[in-house]
FINU-327458 format. One record per residue (C-alpha): x, y, z; residue number from 1; residue in three letters. Coordinates in nm, 4 decimals, padded with zeros to 6 digits, always signed. Layout:
// FINU-327458
(pt (X; Y; Z); NUM; ALA);
...
This chain:
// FINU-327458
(pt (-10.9453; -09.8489; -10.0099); 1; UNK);
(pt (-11.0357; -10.0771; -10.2763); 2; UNK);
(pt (-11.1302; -09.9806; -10.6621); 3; UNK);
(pt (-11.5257; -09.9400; -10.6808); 4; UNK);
(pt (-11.7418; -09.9506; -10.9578); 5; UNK);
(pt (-11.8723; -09.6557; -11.1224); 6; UNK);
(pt (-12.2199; -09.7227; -10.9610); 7; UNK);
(pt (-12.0825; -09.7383; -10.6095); 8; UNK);
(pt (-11.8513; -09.4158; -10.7485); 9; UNK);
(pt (-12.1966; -09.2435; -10.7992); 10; UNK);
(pt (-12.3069; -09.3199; -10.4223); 11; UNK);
(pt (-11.9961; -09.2069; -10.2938); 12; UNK);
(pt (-11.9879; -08.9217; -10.5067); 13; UNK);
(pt (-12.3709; -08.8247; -10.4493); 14; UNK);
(pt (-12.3748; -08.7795; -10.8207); 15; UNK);
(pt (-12.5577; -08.9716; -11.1124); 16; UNK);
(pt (-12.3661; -09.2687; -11.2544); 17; UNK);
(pt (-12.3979; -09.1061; -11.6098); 18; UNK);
(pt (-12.2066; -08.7929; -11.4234); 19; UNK);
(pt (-11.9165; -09.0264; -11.3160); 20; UNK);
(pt (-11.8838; -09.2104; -11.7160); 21; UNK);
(pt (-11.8868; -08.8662; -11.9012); 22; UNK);
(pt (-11.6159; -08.7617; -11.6275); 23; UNK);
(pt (-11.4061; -09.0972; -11.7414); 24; UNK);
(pt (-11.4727; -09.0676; -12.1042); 25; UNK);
(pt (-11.3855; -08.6564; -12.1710); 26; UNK);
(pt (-11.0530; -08.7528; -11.9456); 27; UNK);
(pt (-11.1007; -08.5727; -11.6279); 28; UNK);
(pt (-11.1038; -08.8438; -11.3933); 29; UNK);
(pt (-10.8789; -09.1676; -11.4194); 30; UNK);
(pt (-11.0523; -09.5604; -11.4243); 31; UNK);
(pt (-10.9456; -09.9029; -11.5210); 32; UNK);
(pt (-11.1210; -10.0034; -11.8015); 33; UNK);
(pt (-11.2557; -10.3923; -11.7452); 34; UNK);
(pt (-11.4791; -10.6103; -11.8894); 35; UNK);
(pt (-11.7445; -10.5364; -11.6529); 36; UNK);
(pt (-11.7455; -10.1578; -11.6652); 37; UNK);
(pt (-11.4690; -09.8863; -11.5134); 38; UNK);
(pt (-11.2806; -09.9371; -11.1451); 39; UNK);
(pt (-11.2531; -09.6315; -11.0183); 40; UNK);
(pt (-10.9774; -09.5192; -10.7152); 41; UNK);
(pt (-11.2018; -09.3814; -10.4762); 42; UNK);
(pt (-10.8862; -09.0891; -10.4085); 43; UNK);
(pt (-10.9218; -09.0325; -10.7861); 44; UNK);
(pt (-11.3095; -08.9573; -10.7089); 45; UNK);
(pt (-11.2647; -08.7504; -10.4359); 46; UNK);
(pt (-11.0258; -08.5167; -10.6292); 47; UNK);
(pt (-11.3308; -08.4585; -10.9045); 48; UNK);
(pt (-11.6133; -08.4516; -10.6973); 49; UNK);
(pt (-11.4744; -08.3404; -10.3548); 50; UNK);
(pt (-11.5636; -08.5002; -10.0052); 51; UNK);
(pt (-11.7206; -08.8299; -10.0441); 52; UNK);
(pt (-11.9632; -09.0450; -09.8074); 53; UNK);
(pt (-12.0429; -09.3972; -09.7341); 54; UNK);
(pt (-12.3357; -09.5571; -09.9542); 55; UNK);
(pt (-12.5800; -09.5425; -09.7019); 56; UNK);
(pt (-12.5751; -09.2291; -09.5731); 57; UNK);
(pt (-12.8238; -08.9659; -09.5417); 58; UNK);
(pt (-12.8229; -08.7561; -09.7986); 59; UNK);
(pt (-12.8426; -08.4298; -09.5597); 60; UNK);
(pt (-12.5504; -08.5816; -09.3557); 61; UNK);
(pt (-12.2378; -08.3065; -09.3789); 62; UNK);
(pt (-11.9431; -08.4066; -09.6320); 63; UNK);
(pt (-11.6959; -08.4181; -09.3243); 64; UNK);
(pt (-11.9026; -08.6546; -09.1162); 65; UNK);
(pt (-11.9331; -08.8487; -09.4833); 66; UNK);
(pt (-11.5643; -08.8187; -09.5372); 67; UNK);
(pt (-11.4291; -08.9562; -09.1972); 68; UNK);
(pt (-11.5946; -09.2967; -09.1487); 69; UNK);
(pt (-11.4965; -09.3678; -09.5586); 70; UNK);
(pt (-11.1557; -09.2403; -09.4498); 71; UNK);
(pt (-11.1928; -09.4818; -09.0767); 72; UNK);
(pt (-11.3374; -09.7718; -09.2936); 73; UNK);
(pt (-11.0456; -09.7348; -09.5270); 74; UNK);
(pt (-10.8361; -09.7300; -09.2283); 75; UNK);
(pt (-10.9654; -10.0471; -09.0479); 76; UNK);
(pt (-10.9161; -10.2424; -09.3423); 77; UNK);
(pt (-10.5734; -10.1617; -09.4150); 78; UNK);
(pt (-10.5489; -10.2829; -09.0181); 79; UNK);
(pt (-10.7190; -10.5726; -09.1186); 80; UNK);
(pt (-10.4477; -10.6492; -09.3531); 81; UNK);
(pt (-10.1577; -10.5870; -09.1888); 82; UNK);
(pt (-10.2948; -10.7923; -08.8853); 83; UNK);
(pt (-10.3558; -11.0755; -09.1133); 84; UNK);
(pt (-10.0197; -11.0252; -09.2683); 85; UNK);
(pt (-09.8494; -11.0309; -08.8902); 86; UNK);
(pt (-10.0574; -11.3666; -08.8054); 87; UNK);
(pt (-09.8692; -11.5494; -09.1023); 88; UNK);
(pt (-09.5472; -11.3946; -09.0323); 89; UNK);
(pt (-09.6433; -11.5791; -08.6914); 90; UNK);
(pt (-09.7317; -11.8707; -08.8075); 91; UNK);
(pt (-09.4387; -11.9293; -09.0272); 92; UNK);
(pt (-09.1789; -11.8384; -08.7041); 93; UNK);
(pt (-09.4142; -12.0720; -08.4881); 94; UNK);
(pt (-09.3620; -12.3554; -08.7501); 95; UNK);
(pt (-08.9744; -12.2634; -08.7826); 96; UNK);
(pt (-08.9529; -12.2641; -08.3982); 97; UNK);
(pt (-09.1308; -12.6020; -08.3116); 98; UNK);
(pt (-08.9023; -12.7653; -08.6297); 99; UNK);
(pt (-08.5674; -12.6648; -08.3883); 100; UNK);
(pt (-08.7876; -12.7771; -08.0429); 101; UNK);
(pt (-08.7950; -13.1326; -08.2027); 102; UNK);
(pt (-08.3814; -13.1372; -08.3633); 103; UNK);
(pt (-08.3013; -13.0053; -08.0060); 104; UNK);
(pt (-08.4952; -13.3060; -07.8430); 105; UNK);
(pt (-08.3355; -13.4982; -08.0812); 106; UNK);
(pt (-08.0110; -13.4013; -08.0151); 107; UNK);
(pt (-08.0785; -13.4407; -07.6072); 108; UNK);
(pt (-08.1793; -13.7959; -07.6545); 109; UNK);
(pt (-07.8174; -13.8872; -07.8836); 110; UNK);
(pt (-07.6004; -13.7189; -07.5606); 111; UNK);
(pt (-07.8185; -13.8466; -07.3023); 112; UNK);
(pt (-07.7838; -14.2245; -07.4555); 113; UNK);
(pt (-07.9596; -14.4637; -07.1287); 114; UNK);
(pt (-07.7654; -14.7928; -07.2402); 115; UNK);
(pt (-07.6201; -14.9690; -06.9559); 116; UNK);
(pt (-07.2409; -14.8908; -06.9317); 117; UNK);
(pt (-06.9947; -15.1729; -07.0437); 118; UNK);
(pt (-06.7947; -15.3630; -06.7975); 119; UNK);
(pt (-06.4647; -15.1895; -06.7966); 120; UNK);
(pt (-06.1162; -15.4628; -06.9104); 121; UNK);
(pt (-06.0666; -15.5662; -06.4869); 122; UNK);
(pt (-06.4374; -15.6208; -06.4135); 123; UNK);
(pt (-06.4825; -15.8725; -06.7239); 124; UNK);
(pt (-06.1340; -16.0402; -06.6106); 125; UNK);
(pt (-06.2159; -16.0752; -06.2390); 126; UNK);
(pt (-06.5822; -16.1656; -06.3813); 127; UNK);
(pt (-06.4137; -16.4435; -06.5695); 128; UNK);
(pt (-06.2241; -16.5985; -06.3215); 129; UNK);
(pt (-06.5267; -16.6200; -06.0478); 130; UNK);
(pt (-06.7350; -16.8049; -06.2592); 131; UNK);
């Protein structure tokens, strides 16, 4: 799962924002300090301030229920990535495989050459003498 800031820390964390900065400032949770405010590891949150749930959830919802569709969000989007990580894999073999499709046509045409055969050394001399 991404880094969140320490606001959206406070709605996963069902705590007060102030809770989560006094947490990073006496040292007992972990952020990246930015110029915008802390990034905070939403593992690194959990371990504090135990099960976490999703922004928008009820506040009388249980912790579990909370904890498994952060944990199946966090999921999906790590699927996300990966697919989009397979489709350029694909289309870099797709790109490699048309370049050989077109040297392999090329290489068809050169053998399969359609000029019209030369007059073998007898047909040009018995050529030469009907004439």
């Amino acid at each position: 799962m991404p880094l969140v800031s320490a606001r959206d820390a406070a709605k996963l964390a069902g705590k007060d924002r102030s809770t989560i900065l006094r947490a990073i400032e006496t040292g007992r949770m972990s952020a990246q300090k930015t110029e915008r405010g802390y990034l905070i590891d939403p593992a690194e949150l959990e371990r504090v301030f135990g099960p976490l749930r999703p922004p928008d959830a009820n506040a009388d919802a249980p912790p579990e229920v909370a904890y498994a569709e952060v944990a199946r969000a966090a999921t999906l989007e790590r699927e996300v990535e990966l697919l989009r990580e397979m489709q350029r894999q694909w289309e870099e073999e797709r790109t490699f495989l048309r370049s050989m499709l077109e040297r392999a046509t090329e290489q068809v045409k050169v053998l399969t050459d359609q000029r019209q055969p030369r007059p073998g050394f007898w047909q040009r001399l018995l050529r030469r003498e009907a004439a």
